[in-house]
Rosetta silent file (secondary structure, phi, psi, omega in degrees, C-alpha in Angstrom):
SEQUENCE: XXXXXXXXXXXXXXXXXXXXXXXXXXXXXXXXXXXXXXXXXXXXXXXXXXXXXXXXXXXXXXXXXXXXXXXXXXXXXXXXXXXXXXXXXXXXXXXXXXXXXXXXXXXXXXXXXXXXXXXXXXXXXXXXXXXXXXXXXXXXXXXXXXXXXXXXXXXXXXXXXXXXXXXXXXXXXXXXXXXXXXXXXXXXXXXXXXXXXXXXXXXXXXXXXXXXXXXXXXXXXXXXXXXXXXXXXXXXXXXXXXXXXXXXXXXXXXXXXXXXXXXXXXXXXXXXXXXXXXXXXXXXXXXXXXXXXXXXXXXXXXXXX
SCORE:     score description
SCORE:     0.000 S_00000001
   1 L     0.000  -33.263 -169.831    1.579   87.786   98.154 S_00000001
   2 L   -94.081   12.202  165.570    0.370   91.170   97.277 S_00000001
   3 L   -91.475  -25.428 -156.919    1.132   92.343  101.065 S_00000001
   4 L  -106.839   22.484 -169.877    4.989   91.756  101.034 S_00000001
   5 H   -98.146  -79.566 -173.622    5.263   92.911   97.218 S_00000001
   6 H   -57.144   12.105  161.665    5.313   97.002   98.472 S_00000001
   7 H  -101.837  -42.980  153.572    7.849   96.385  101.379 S_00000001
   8 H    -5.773  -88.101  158.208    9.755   94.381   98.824 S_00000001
   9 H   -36.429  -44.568 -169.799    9.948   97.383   96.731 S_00000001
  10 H   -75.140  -58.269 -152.564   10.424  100.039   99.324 S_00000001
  11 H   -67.292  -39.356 -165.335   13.628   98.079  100.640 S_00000001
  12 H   -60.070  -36.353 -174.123   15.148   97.835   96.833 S_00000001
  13 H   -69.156   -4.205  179.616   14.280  101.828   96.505 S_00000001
  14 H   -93.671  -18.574 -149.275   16.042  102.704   99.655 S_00000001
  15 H  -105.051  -57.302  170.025   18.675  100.887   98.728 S_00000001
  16 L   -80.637    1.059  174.744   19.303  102.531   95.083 S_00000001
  17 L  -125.945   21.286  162.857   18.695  106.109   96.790 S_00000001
  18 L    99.648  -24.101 -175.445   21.685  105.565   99.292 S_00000001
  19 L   -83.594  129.406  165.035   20.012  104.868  102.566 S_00000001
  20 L    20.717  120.662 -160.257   21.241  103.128  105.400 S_00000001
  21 L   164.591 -132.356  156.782   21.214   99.379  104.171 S_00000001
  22 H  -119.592    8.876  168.855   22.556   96.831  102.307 S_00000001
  23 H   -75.315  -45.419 -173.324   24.295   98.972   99.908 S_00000001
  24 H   -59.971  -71.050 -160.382   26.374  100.904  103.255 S_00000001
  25 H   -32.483  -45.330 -160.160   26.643   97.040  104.461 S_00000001
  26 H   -84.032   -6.319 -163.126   28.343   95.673  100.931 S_00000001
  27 H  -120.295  -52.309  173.705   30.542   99.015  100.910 S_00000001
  28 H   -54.600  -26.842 -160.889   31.788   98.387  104.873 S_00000001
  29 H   -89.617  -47.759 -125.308   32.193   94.155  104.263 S_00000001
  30 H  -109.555  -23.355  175.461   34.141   95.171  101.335 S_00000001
  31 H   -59.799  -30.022 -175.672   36.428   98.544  102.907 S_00000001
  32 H   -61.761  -55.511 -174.967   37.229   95.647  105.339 S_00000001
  33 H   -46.554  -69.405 -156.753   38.393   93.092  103.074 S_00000001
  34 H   -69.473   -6.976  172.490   40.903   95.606  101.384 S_00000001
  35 H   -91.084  -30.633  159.346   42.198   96.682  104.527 S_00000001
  36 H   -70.745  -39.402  150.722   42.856   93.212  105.622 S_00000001
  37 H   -11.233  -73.753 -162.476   44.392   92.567  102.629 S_00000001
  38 H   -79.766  -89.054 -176.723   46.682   95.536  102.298 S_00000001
  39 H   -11.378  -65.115  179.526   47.760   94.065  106.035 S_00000001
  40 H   -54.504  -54.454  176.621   48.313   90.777  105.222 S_00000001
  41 H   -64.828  -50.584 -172.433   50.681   91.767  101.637 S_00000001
  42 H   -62.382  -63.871  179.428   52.857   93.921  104.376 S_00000001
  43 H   -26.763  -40.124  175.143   53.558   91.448  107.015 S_00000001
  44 H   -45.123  -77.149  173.772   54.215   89.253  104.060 S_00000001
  45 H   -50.419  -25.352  144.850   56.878   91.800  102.991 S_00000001
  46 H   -95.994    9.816  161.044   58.519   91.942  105.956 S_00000001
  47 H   -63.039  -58.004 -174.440   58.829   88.504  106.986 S_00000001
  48 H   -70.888  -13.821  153.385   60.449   88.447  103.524 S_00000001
  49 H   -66.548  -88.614 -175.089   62.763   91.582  104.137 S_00000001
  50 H   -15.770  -66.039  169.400   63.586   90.038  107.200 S_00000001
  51 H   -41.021  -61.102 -163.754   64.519   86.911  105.737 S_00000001
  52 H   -80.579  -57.521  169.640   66.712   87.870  103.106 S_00000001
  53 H   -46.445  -60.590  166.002   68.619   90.350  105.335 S_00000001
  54 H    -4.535  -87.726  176.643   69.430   87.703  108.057 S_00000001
  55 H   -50.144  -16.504  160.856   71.963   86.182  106.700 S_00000001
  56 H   -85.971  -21.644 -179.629   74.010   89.228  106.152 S_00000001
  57 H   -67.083  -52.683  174.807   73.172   90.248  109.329 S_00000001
  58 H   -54.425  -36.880  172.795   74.189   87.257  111.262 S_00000001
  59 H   -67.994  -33.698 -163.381   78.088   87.754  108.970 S_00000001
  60 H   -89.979  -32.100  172.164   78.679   90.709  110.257 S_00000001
  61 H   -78.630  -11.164  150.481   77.963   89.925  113.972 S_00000001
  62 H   -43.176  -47.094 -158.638   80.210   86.602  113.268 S_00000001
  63 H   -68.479  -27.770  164.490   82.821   88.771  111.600 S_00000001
  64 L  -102.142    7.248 -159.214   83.430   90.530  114.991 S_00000001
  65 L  -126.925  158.612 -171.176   83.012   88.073  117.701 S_00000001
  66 L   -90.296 -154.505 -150.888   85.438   85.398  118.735 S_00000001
  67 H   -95.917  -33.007  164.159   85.074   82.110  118.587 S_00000001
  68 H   -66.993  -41.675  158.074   83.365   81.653  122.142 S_00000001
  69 H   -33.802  -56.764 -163.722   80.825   84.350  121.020 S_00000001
  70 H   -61.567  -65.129  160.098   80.202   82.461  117.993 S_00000001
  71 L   -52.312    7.813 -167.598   79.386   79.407  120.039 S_00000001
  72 L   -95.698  156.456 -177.946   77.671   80.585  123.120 S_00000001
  73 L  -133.062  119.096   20.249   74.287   79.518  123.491 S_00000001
  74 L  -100.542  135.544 -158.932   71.873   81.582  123.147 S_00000001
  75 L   -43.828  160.444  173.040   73.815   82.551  120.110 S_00000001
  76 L   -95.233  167.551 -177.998   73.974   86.745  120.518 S_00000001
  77 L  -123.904   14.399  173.293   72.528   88.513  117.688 S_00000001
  78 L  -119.689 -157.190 -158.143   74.519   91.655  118.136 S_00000001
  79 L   -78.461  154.852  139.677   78.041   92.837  117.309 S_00000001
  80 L   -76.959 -148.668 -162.117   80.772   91.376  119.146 S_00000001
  81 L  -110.793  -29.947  178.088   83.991   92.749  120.852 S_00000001
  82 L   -99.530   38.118  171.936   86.569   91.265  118.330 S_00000001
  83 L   -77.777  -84.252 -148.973   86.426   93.026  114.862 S_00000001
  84 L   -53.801  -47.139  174.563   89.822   94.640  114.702 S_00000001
  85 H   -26.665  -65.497 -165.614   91.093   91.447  116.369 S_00000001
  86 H   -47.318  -88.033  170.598   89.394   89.538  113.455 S_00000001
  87 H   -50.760   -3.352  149.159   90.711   91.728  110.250 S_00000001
  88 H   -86.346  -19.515 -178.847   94.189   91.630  111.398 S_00000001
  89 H   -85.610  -35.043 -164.185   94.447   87.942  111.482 S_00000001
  90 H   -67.578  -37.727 -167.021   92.890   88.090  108.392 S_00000001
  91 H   -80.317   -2.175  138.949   95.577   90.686  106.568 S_00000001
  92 H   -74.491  -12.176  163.623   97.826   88.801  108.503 S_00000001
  93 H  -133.085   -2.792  167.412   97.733   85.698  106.827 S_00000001
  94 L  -126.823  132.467 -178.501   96.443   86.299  103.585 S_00000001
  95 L   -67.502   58.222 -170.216   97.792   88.940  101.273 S_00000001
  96 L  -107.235   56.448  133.571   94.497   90.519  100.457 S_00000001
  97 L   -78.792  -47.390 -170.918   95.491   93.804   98.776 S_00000001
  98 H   -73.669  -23.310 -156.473   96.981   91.817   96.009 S_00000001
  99 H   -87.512  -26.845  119.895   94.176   89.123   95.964 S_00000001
 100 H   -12.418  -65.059  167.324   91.853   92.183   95.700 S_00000001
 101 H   -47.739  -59.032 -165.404   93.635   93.886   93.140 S_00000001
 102 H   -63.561  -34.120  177.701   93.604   90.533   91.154 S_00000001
 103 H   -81.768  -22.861  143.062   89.885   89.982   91.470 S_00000001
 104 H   -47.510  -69.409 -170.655   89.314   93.447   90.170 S_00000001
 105 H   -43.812  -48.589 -152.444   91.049   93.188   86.898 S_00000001
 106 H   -69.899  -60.283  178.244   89.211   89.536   86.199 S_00000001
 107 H   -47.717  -51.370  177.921   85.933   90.767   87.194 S_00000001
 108 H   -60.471  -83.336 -144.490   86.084   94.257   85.438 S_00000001
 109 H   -75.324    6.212  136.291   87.847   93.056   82.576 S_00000001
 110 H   -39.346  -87.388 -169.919   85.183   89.761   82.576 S_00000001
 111 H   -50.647  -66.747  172.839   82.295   92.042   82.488 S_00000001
 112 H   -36.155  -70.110 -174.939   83.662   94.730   80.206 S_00000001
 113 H   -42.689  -69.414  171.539   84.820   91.956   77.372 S_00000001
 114 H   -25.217  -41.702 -177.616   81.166   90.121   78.080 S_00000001
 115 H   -97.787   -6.800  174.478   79.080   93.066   77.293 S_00000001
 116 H   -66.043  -70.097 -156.639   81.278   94.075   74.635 S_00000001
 117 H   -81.777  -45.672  174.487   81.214   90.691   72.556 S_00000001
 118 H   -70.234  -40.905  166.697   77.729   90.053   73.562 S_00000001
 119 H   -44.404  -84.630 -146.132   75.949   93.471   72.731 S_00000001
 120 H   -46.290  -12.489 -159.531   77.840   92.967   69.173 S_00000001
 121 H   -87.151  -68.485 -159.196   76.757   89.139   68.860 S_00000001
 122 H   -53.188  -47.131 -177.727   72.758   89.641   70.397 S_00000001
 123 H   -48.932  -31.659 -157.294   72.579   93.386   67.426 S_00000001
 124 H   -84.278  -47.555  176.755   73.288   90.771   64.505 S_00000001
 125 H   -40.302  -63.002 -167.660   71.007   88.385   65.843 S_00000001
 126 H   -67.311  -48.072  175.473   68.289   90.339   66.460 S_00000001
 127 H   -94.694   -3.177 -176.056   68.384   93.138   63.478 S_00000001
 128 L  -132.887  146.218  163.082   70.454   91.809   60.388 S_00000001
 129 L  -105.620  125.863  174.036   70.078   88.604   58.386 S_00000001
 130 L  -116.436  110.275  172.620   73.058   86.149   57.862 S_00000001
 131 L   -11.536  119.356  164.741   73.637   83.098   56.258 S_00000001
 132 L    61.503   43.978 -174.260   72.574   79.948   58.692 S_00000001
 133 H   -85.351  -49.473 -172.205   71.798   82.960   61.343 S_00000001
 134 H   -51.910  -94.233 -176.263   68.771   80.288   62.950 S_00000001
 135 H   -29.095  -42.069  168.043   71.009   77.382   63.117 S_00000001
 136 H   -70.576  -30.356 -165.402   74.005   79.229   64.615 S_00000001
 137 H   -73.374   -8.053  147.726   71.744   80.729   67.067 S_00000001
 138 H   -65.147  -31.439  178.873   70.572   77.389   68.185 S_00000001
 139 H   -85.808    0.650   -8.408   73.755   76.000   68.465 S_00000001
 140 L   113.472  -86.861 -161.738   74.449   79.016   70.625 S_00000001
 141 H   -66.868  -37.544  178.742   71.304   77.938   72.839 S_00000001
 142 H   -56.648  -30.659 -144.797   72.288   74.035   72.408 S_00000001
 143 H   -98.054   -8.598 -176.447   75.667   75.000   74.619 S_00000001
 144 H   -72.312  -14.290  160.219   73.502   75.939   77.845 S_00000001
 145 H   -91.477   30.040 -163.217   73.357   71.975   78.380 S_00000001
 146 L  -116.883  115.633  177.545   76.391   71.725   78.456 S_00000001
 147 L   -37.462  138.920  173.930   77.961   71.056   82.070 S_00000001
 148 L   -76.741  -39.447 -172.576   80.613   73.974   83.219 S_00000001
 149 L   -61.836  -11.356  179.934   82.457   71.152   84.621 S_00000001
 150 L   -95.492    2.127  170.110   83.184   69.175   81.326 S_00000001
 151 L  -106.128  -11.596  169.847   85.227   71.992   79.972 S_00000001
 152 H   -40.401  -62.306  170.610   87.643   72.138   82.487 S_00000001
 153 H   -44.191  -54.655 -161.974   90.005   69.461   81.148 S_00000001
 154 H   -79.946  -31.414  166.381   89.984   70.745   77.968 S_00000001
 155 H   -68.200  -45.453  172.333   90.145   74.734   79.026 S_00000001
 156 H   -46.475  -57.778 -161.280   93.596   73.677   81.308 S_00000001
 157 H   -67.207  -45.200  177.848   95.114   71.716   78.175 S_00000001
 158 H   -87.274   12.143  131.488   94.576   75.289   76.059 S_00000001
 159 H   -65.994  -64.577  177.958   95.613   77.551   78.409 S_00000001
 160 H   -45.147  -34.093  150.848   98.751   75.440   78.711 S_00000001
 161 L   -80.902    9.614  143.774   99.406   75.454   75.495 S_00000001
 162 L   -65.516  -51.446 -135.230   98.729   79.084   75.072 S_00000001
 163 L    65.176   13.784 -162.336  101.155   79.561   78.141 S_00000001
 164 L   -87.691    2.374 -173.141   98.604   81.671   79.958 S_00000001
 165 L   -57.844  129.424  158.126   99.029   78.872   83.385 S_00000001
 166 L   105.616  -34.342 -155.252   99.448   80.923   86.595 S_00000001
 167 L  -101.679  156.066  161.629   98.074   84.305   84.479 S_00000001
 168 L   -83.089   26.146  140.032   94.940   86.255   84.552 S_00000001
 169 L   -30.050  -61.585 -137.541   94.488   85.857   81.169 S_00000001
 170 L  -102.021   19.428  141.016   93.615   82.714   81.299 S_00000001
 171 L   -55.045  -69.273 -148.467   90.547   84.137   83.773 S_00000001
 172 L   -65.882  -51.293  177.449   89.381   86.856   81.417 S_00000001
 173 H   -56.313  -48.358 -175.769   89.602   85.386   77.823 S_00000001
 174 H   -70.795   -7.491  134.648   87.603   82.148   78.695 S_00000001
 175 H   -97.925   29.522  167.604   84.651   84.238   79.793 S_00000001
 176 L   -52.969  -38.269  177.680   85.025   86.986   77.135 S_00000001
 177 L  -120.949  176.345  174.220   81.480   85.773   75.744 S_00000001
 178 L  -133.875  153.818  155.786   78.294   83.819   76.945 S_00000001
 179 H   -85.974  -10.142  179.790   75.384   82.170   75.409 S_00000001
 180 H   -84.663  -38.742  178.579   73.483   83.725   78.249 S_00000001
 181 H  -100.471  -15.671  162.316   73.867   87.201   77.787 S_00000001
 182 H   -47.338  -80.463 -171.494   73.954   86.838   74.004 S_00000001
 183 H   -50.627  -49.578  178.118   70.457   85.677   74.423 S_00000001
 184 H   -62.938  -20.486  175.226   69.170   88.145   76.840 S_00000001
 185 H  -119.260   39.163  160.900   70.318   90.993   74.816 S_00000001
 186 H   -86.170  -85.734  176.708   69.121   89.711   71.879 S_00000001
 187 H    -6.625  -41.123 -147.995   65.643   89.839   73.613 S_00000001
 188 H   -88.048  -45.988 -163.558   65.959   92.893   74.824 S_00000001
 189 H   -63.360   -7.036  168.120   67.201   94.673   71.540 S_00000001
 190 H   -45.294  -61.764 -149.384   64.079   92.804   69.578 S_00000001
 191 H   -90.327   14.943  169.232   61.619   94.614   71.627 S_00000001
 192 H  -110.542  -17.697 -165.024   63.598   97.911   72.370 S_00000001
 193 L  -114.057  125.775  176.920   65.291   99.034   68.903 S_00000001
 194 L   -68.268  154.173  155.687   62.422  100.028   66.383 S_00000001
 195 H   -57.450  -39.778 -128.429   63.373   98.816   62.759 S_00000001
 196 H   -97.931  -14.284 -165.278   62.588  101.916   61.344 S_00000001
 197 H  -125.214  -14.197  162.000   65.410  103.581   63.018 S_00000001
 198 H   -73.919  -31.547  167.051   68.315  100.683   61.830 S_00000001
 199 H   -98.941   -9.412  141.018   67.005  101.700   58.667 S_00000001
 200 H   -29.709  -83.229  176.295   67.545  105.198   59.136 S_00000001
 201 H   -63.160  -42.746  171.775   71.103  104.819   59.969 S_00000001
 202 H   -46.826  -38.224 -177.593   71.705  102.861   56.861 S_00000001
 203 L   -86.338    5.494  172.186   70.453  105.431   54.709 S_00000001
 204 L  -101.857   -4.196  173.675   72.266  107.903   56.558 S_00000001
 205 L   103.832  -14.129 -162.587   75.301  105.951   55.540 S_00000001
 206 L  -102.536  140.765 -171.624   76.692  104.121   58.931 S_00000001
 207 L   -74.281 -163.941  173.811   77.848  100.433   58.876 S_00000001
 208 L   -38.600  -39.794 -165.461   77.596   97.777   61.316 S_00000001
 209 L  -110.241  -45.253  165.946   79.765   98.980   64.357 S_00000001
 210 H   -68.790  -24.643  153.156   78.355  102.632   64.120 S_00000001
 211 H   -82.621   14.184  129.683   74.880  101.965   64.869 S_00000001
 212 H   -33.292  -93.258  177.902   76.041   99.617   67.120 S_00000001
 213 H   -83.111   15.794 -177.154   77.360  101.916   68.916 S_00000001
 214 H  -104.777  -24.677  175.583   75.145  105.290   68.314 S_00000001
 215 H  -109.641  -47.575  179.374   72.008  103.359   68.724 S_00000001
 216 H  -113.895    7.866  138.358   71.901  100.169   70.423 S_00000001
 217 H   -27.881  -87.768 -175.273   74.250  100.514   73.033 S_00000001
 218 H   -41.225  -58.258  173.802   72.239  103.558   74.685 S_00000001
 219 H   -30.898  -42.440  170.522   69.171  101.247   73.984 S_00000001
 220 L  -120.258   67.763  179.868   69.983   98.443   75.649 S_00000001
 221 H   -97.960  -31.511 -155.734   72.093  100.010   78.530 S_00000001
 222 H   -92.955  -36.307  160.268   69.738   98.855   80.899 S_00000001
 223 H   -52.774  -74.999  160.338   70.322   94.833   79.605 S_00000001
 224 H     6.305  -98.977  179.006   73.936   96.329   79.828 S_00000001
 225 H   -35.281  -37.617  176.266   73.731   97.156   83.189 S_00000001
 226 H   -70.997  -47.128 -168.016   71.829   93.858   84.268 S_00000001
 227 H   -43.339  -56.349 -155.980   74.781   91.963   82.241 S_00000001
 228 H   -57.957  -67.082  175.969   77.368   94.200   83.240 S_00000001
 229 H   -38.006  -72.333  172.028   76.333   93.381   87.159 S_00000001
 230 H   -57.126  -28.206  165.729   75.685   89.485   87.051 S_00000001
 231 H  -105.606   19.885  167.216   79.060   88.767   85.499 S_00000001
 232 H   -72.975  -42.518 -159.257   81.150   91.002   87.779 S_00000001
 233 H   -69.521  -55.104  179.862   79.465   88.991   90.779 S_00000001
 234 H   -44.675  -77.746 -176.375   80.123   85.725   88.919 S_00000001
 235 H   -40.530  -33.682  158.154   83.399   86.068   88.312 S_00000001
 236 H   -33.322  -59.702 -168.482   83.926   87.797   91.536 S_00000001
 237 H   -94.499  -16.415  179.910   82.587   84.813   93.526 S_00000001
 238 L   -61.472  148.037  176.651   84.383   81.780   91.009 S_00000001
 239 L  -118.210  -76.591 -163.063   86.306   79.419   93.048 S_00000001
 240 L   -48.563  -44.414 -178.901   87.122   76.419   90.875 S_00000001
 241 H   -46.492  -54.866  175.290   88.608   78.127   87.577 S_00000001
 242 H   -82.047    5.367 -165.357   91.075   80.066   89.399 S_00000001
 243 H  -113.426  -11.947 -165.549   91.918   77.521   92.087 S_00000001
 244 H   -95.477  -46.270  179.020   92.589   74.924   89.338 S_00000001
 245 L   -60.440  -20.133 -169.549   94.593   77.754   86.995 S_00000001
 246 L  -129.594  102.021  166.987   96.491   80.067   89.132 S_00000001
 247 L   -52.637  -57.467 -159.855   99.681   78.279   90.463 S_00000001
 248 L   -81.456  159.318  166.474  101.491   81.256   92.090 S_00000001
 249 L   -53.186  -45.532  173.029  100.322   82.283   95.510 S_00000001
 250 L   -47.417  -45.558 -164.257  100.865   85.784   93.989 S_00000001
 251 L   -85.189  -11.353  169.557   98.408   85.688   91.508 S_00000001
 252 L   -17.039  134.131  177.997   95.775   84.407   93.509 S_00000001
 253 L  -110.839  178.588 -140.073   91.919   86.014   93.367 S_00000001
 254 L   -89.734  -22.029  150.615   90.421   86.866   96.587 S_00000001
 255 L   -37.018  -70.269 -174.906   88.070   83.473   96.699 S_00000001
 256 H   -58.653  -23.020  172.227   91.096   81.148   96.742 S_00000001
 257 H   -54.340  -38.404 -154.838   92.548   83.493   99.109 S_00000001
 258 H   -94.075  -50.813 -171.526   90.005   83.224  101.318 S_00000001
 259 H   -70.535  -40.955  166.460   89.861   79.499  101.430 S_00000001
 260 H   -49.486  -12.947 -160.743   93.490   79.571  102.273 S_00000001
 261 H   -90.502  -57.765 -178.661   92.508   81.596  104.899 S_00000001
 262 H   -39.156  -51.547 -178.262   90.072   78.753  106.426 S_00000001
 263 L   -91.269    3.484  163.452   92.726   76.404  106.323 S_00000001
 264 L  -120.839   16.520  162.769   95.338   78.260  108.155 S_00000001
 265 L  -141.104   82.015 -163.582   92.431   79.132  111.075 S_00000001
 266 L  -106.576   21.293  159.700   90.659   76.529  110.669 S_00000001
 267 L  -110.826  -11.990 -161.139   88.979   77.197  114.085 S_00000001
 268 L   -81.592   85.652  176.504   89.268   81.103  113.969 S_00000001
 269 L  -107.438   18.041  162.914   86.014   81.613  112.237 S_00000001
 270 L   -68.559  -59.438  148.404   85.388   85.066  113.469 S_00000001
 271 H   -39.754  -39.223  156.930   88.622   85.606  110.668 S_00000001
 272 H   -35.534  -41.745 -164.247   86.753   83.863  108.204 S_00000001
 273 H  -105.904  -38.499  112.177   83.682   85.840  108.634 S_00000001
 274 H   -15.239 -100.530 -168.071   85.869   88.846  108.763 S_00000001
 275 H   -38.315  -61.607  172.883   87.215   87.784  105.112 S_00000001
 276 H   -24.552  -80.534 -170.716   83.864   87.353  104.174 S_00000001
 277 H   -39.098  -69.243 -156.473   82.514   90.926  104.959 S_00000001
 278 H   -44.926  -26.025 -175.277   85.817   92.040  103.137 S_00000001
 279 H  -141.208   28.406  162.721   84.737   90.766   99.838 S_00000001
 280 H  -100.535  -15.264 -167.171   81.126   90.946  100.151 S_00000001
 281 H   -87.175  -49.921 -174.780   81.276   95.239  100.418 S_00000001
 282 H   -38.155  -51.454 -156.437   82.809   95.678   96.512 S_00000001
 283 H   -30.463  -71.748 -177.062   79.777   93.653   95.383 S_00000001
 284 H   -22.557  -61.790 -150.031   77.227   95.965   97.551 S_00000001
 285 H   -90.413  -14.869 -172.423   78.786   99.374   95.703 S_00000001
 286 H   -97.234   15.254 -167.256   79.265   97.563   92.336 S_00000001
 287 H  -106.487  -35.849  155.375   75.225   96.713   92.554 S_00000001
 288 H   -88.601   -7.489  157.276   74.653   99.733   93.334 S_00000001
 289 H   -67.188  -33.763 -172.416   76.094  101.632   91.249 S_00000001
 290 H   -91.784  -40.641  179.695   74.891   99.582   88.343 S_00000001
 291 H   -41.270  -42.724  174.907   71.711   99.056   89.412 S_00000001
 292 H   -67.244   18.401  172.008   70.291  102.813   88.459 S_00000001
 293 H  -117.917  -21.618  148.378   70.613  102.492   84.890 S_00000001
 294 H   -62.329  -40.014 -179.264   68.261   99.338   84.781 S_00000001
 295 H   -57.303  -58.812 -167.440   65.920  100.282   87.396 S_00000001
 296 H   -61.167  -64.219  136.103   65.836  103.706   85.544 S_00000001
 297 H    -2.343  -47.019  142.512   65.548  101.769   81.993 S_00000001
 298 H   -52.814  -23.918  174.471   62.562   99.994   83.651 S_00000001
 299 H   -67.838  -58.538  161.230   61.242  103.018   84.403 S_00000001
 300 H   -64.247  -22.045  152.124   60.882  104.823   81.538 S_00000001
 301 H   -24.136  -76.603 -171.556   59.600  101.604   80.074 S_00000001
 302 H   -62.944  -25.973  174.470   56.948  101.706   82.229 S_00000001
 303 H   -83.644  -54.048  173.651   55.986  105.304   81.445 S_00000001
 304 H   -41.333  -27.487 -171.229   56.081  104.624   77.825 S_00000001
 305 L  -100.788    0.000    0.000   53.874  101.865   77.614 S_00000001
């Protein structure tokens, strides 16, 4: 025992003074690891790019290829020969300048009312006290189990008796507010608006609707912006509301439009796929546009904390 006690020794002090060992070994086993790693998270991430992209890719080489293209086996993955073909049949059988026009106003003026009615709902919630404020705000939260589909009957019979049938009214008004974005930007103005500065502006004199809008507007522009985004695209993208409500041909929004489109080619689906692309590009630019004032609102988040 007392021979292998000073090799013992020797190996731990070579070890703790840096030499060649099992300290280099434990520092190579472990450069290794993190390099496999760091591999392994990209591939991930571009499987997952990859993924996600597809399917847009794959519209747009539908959207130009005819119908044998579409159907040839092995399917092609690049553009076809028949894009102009394709968006003339479409603007030849559906009238989509106006159905385009019409799904702008519903969407914008969706989204606008929604972030309007909802900022002002989610400020009272979060900063001021109100009679029964808990109990409304449940009953609020109680309506998200509530089916979209079981208000239909009942939304038709009061637009008809309103007279709004056929108009794009009777879009806009029935999704002026949400319980959904009321709650997220109650959330966000909890944790974004200090107290200290609501009671500021009182004592500076300004009601209800001016620190509304001098404080938590700018504050929560970045909920804004998420809001503002997710109910253009909803509205954008509704089929049923408008297909059950808007009688004239005229008044159509570019979804119903679209479907009409299906059903008067209902083999052409390089025109289909065409329409598609057509009312998939607004989205792209209104996503991007909106997107930099959340991302950037995450950002500075992130530096502050």
């Amino acid at each position: 025992m007392t021979a292998t006690q000073p090799t013992t020794t020797t190996t731990n002090t070579a070890a703790a003074l840096g030499r060649p060992g099992a300290a280099g070994d434990d520092r190579h086993r472990g450069f290794r690891r993190g390099w496999v790693g760091t591999l392994v998270t990209h591939v991930c991430l571009v499987i997952g790019v990859v993924l996600s992209i597809f399917p847009f890719w794959w519209l747009l080489v539908m959207s130009t290829s005819t119908n044998a293209q579409i159907f040839g086996y092995p399917p092609s993955l690049w553009f076809g020969t028949n894009a102009l073909q394709n968006v003339a049949s479409v603007f030849a059988n559906v009238d989509m300048l106006r159905a385009l026009g019409n799904t702008v106003i519903v969407a914008g003026g969706t989204a606008v009312l929604v972030m309007l009615f909802d900022s002002l709902a989610a400020f009272a919630f979060a900063k001021y006290e109100f009679p029964f404020k808990r109990s409304l705000f449940t009953v609020m939260l109680a309506t998200f189990l509530v089916p979209g589909s079981l208000s239909l009957v009942p939304s038709f019979v009061l637009m008809s008796q309103l007279g709004w049938i056929g108009g794009l009214q009777a879009l806009i008004i029935p999704g002026a507010a949400n319980a959904f974005g009321i709650f997220l930007l109650r959330q966000f103005a909890t944790g974004s608006i200090p107290n200290e500065i609501i009671d500021s502006a009182r004592v500076d004199g300004a009601g209800f609707f001016r620190t509304w809008w001098s404080i938590a507007v700018p504050m929560l522009r970045g909920g804004l912006a998420f809001l503002g985004i997710f109910t253009f695209i909803t509205a954008w993208n509704d089929y049923v509301w408008p297909l059950i409500v808007l009688i004239d041909p005229k008044g159509q929004t570019l979804q119903v439009a679209l479907a009409g489109l299906s059903s008067v080619n209902a083999t052409d689906l390089g025109a289909v796929m065409a329409g598609a692309v057509i009312s998939v590009f607004p989205l792209i630019g209104v996503f991007i546009i909106g997107s930099r004032h959340f991302i950037a609102n995450i950002a500075a988040g992130a530096l502050k904390g």
